[in-house]
C-alpha positions, 0 to 999 in steps of 0.5 A: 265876853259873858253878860254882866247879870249885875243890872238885871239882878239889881231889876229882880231885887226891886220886883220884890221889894215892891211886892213886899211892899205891896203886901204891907199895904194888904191888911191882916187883921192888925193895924198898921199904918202902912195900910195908909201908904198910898193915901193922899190927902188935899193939902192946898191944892196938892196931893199929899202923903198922909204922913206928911200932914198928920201923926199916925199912932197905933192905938191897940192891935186894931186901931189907928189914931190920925191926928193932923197936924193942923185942924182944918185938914180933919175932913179932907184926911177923912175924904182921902181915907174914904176914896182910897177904898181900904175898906174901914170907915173912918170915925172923927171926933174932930180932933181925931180921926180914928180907924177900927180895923174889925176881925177878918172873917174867914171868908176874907182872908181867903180873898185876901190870900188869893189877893195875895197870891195874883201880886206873887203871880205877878212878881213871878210874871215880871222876873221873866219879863226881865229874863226876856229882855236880858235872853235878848241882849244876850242874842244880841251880843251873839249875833254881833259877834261880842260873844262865842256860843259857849258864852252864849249858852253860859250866860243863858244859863246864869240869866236862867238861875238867877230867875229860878232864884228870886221867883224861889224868892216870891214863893217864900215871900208869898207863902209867909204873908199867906200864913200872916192872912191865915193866922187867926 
């Protein structure tokens, strides 16, 4: 009986999806409200998403309007922002906190691709984590007696294949935002 890679394919696409998500929270010079994803702010006692307690708006290509949703929550969003160390200074007019994202210098966005380019590693380093466990399973089988060699060796070689896939994948991934950070 082959191994079933279903379960360790469905663990790989999800290693990349959080590497792509990962990167949209990496800026590039424009302004996304993505970058506020992970920003949680103080609502009554319990943190928040952002967007769950303000409208977030694209102004121009390096700007963001914040407006809550109620008044009293200005200095507290302003408070998230900060600790959430995104590296723009918040400007709050009262109604409205705004975020002016400045041009990357050259400098910049090449810590940003090295940045960049640890999380691909770190993709890469937990597909084959995957592939360890599902070589694993695959021994284990054998050894049980649920599989012959050849299976053995076939499912080996499947594990193998879909690895070199989707760390193919990363490389592509990791490539395009590189350009995105470069592109001036």
């Amino acid at each position: 009986m082959k191994l079933d890679t279903k379960e360790f394919e469905e663990k790989m696409q999800k290693t990349i999806r959080v590497l792509e998500d990962d990167y949209a929270s990496v800026r590039v010079g424009r302004a996304s409200a993505r970058i506020l994803d992970k920003v949680k702010v103080n609502y009554y006692g319990t943190p928040t998403d952002l967007s769950s307690v303000a409208n977030i708006k694209t102004l121009d290509a390096r700007t963001l309007a914040i407006t809550p949703w109620e008044s009293n929550l200005i200095k507290d969003i302003e408070k998230a922002i900060n600790a959430a160390d995104i590296g723009i200074n918040p400007q709050n007019d009262g109604k409205t906190i705004r975020l002016c994202f400045p041009p990357l210098t050259e400098e910049r966005r090449k810590e940003l691709t090295k940045q960049c380019s640890k999380m691909g590693e770190d993709a890469k380093v937990a597909l084959r984590n995957i592939r360890q466990i599902a070589n694993k399973k695959i021994k284990d089988m054998k050894n049980s007696k649920e599989m012959t060699e050849d299976e053995q060796t076939a499912s080996e070689k499947s594990v193998q294949e879909l690895t070199d896939k989707y760390i193919k994948e990363v490389d592509v991934v990791v490539a395009k935002k590189n350009k995105d950070i470069l592109e001036v």
